[in-house]
C-alpha positions in Angstrom: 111.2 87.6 117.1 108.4 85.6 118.5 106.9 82.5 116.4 103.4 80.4 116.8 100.2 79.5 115.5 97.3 81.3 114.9 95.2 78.3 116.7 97.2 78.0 119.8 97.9 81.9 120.3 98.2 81.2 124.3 101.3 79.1 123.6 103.6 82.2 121.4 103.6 84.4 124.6 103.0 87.8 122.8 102.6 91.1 124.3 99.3 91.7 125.6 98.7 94.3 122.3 100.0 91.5 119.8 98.0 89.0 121.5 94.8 91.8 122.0 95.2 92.2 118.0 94.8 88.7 116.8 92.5 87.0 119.2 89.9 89.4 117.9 87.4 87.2 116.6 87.4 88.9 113.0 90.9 87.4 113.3 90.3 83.9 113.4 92.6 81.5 110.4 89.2 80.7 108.6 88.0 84.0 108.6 91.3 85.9 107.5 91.8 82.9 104.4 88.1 84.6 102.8 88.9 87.9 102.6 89.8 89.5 99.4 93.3 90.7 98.8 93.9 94.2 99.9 94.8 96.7 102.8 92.6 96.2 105.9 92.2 98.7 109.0 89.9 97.8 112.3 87.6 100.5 113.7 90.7 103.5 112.6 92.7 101.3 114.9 96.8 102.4 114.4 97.8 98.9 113.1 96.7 97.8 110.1 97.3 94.4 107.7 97.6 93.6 104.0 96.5 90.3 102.5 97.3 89.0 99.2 98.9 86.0 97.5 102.8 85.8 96.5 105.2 84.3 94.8 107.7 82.1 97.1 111.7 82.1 95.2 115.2 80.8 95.2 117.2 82.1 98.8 119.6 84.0 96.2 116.5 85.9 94.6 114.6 87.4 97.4 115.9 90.6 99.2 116.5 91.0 103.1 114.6 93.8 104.7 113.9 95.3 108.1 111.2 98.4 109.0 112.3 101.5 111.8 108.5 102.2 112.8 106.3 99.1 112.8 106.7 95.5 113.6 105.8 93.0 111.1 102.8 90.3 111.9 103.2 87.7 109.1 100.6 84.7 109.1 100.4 82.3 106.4 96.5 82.1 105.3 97.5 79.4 102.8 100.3 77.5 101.6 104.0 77.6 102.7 107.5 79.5 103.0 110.5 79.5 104.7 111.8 83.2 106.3 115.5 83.1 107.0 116.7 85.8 109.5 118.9 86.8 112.3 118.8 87.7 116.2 120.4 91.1 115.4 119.7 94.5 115.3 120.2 96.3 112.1 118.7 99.8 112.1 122.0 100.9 111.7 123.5 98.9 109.0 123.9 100.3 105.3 120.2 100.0 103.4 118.1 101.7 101.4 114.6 102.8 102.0 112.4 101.1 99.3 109.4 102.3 100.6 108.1 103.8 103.5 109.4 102.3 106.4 110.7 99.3 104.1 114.8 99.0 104.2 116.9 96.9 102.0 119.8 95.5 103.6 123.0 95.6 101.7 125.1 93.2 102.9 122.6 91.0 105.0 124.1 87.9 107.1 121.6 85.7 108.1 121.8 82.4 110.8 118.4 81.5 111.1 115.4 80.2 109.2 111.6 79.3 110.0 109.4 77.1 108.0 105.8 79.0 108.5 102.5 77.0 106.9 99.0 77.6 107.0 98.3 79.2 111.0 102.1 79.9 111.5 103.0 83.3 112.4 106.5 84.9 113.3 107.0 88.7 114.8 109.5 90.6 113.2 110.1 93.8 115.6 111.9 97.0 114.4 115.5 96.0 113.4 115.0 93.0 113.0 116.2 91.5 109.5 114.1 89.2 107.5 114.0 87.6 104.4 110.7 86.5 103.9 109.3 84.3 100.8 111.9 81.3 100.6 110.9 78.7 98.6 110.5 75.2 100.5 110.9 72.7 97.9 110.1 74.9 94.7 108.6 78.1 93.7 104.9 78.3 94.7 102.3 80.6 95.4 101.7 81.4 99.7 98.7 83.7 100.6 99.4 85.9 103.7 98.4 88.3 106.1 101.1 91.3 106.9 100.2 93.3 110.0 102.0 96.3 110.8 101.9 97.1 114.1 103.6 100.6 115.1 106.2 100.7 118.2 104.4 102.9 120.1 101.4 100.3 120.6 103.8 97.6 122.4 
Protein backbone atom coordinates (compact mmCIF):
# COMPACT_ATOMS: atom_id res chain seq x y z
CA UNK A 1 0.00 0.00 0.00
CA UNK A 2 1.38 3.32 -0.86
CA UNK A 3 -0.70 6.73 0.22
CA UNK A 4 -0.30 10.57 -1.03
CA UNK A 5 -1.74 13.36 -2.76
CA UNK A 6 -2.64 13.91 -6.15
CA UNK A 7 -0.82 17.58 -5.86
CA UNK A 8 2.41 16.43 -4.37
CA UNK A 9 2.81 13.07 -6.38
CA UNK A 10 6.80 13.39 -6.03
CA UNK A 11 6.34 12.88 -2.27
CA UNK A 12 4.14 9.11 -2.38
CA UNK A 13 7.28 7.38 -4.10
CA UNK A 14 5.33 5.21 -6.65
CA UNK A 15 6.57 3.11 -9.23
CA UNK A 16 7.69 4.79 -12.19
CA UNK A 17 4.29 3.15 -14.11
CA UNK A 18 1.95 4.50 -11.15
CA UNK A 19 3.65 7.63 -11.10
CA UNK A 20 3.90 7.65 -15.33
CA UNK A 21 -0.11 7.10 -15.07
CA UNK A 22 -1.14 9.97 -12.99
CA UNK A 23 1.17 12.75 -13.80
CA UNK A 24 -0.37 12.63 -17.20
CA UNK A 25 -1.73 15.93 -17.53
CA UNK A 26 -5.39 14.68 -18.35
CA UNK A 27 -4.84 13.57 -14.84
CA UNK A 28 -4.64 16.53 -13.00
CA UNK A 29 -7.38 16.84 -9.50
CA UNK A 30 -9.33 19.64 -11.38
CA UNK A 31 -9.49 17.98 -14.48
CA UNK A 32 -10.52 14.37 -13.12
CA UNK A 33 -13.43 16.28 -10.57
CA UNK A 34 -15.34 17.46 -14.38
CA UNK A 35 -15.67 14.46 -15.94
CA UNK A 36 -18.86 12.67 -16.08
CA UNK A 37 -19.27 9.48 -14.19
CA UNK A 38 -18.29 6.38 -16.08
CA UNK A 39 -15.47 3.87 -17.26
CA UNK A 40 -12.55 5.81 -18.80
CA UNK A 41 -9.52 4.15 -21.00
CA UNK A 42 -6.34 6.35 -22.33
CA UNK A 43 -5.22 5.87 -25.92
CA UNK A 44 -6.25 1.56 -25.48
CA UNK A 45 -3.73 1.84 -22.68
CA UNK A 46 -4.06 -1.64 -20.30
CA UNK A 47 -5.16 0.33 -17.15
CA UNK A 48 -8.21 1.91 -17.05
CA UNK A 49 -10.40 4.01 -14.22
CA UNK A 50 -14.04 4.45 -13.22
CA UNK A 51 -15.39 7.65 -11.79
CA UNK A 52 -18.61 8.02 -10.08
CA UNK A 53 -20.04 9.30 -6.74
CA UNK A 54 -20.89 6.84 -3.63
CA UNK A 55 -22.41 6.41 -0.76
CA UNK A 56 -19.81 6.41 2.41
CA UNK A 57 -21.52 3.83 5.59
CA UNK A 58 -21.29 2.49 8.98
CA UNK A 59 -17.66 0.23 9.45
CA UNK A 60 -20.22 -2.81 10.19
CA UNK A 61 -22.08 -2.21 6.71
CA UNK A 62 -19.45 -2.08 4.13
CA UNK A 63 -17.66 -5.35 2.90
CA UNK A 64 -13.81 -6.05 2.77
CA UNK A 65 -12.46 -6.89 -0.56
CA UNK A 66 -9.18 -7.58 -2.37
CA UNK A 67 -8.57 -8.17 -6.47
CA UNK A 68 -5.84 -11.19 -7.92
CA UNK A 69 -5.05 -9.18 -11.27
CA UNK A 70 -4.98 -5.38 -10.91
CA UNK A 71 -4.04 -2.96 -8.34
CA UNK A 72 -6.43 -0.49 -7.19
CA UNK A 73 -5.71 3.55 -7.67
CA UNK A 74 -8.35 5.20 -5.45
CA UNK A 75 -8.39 9.21 -5.48
CA UNK A 76 -11.01 11.14 -3.88
CA UNK A 77 -12.26 13.83 -6.59
CA UNK A 78 -14.55 15.15 -3.87
CA UNK A 79 -15.57 14.75 -0.41
CA UNK A 80 -14.22 12.28 2.15
CA UNK A 81 -13.85 8.53 3.55
CA UNK A 82 -11.98 6.61 5.69
CA UNK A 83 -10.50 2.89 4.14
CA UNK A 84 -9.63 0.58 6.90
CA UNK A 85 -7.20 -2.23 5.89
CA UNK A 86 -4.29 -4.42 6.72
CA UNK A 87 -0.47 -5.06 5.78
CA UNK A 88 -1.32 -8.66 4.82
CA UNK A 89 -1.65 -10.83 2.02
CA UNK A 90 -4.86 -12.47 1.47
CA UNK A 91 -5.05 -14.07 -2.00
CA UNK A 92 -5.31 -17.13 -0.22
CA UNK A 93 -7.85 -16.54 2.40
CA UNK A 94 -11.60 -17.89 2.03
CA UNK A 95 -13.66 -15.28 -0.42
CA UNK A 96 -15.84 -15.21 -2.92
CA UNK A 97 -15.49 -13.75 -6.34
CA UNK A 98 -18.25 -10.97 -6.69
CA UNK A 99 -17.12 -9.92 -9.81
CA UNK A 100 -14.42 -10.17 -11.96
CA UNK A 101 -11.38 -9.87 -10.21
CA UNK A 102 -13.44 -8.50 -7.17
CA UNK A 103 -13.14 -10.92 -3.85
CA UNK A 104 -15.11 -10.81 -0.73
CA UNK A 105 -13.33 -11.63 2.22
CA UNK A 106 -15.06 -13.80 4.75
CA UNK A 107 -13.60 -13.36 7.77
CA UNK A 108 -11.61 -10.04 7.19
CA UNK A 109 -9.23 -8.74 10.21
CA UNK A 110 -8.26 -5.37 9.73
CA UNK A 111 -5.43 -3.07 11.85
CA UNK A 112 -5.25 -0.08 9.87
CA UNK A 113 -7.23 2.84 8.61
CA UNK A 114 -6.65 5.99 6.31
CA UNK A 115 -8.67 9.11 6.24
CA UNK A 116 -8.42 10.09 2.21
CA UNK A 117 -10.13 13.73 1.17
CA UNK A 118 -10.20 15.54 -1.90
CA UNK A 119 -6.37 14.83 -3.70
CA UNK A 120 -5.68 11.79 -1.40
CA UNK A 121 -4.89 8.62 -2.97
CA UNK A 122 -3.83 5.11 -1.45
CA UNK A 123 -2.53 1.96 -3.64
CA UNK A 124 -4.06 -1.16 -2.96
CA UNK A 125 -1.76 -3.89 -4.79
CA UNK A 126 -3.00 -7.57 -5.43
CA UNK A 127 -3.75 -9.13 -1.97
CA UNK A 128 -4.12 -6.59 -0.33
CA UNK A 129 -7.46 -6.25 1.74
CA UNK A 130 -9.46 -3.06 1.85
CA UNK A 131 -12.49 -1.85 2.98
CA UNK A 132 -13.14 1.15 1.36
CA UNK A 133 -16.21 3.76 1.91
CA UNK A 134 -16.07 4.26 5.80
CA UNK A 135 -18.02 6.89 6.96
CA UNK A 136 -15.95 9.77 8.82
CA UNK A 137 -18.44 11.42 10.93
CA UNK A 138 -21.83 10.28 9.10
CA UNK A 139 -22.99 8.89 5.95
CA UNK A 140 -22.18 11.18 2.97
CA UNK A 141 -21.74 11.17 -0.56
CA UNK A 142 -17.56 10.92 -1.81
CA UNK A 143 -16.91 11.11 -5.65
CA UNK A 144 -13.89 9.06 -6.81
CA UNK A 145 -11.68 7.87 -9.29
CA UNK A 146 -10.80 3.86 -9.24
CA UNK A 147 -7.92 2.94 -11.52
CA UNK A 148 -7.14 -0.50 -12.09
CA UNK A 149 -3.85 -1.01 -12.92
CA UNK A 150 -2.98 -4.80 -14.09
CA UNK A 151 0.25 -6.53 -12.41
CA UNK A 152 2.01 -7.03 -15.32
CA UNK A 153 2.44 -3.09 -15.86
CA UNK A 154 4.53 -2.66 -12.45
Amino acid sequence: MIAGNINILKLATLPESLYNILSRPEMELTNLQHLADGYYQVDQEKWFYNIGNSQTAPIDTRHTEFHKQFLDIQLILQGEEIIRYSLTDVITEPAFEKKPDLFILESPILTNSIHLKAGDFVTFYPGEPHQALCMVDEPRMVRKAVFKVPMNMI
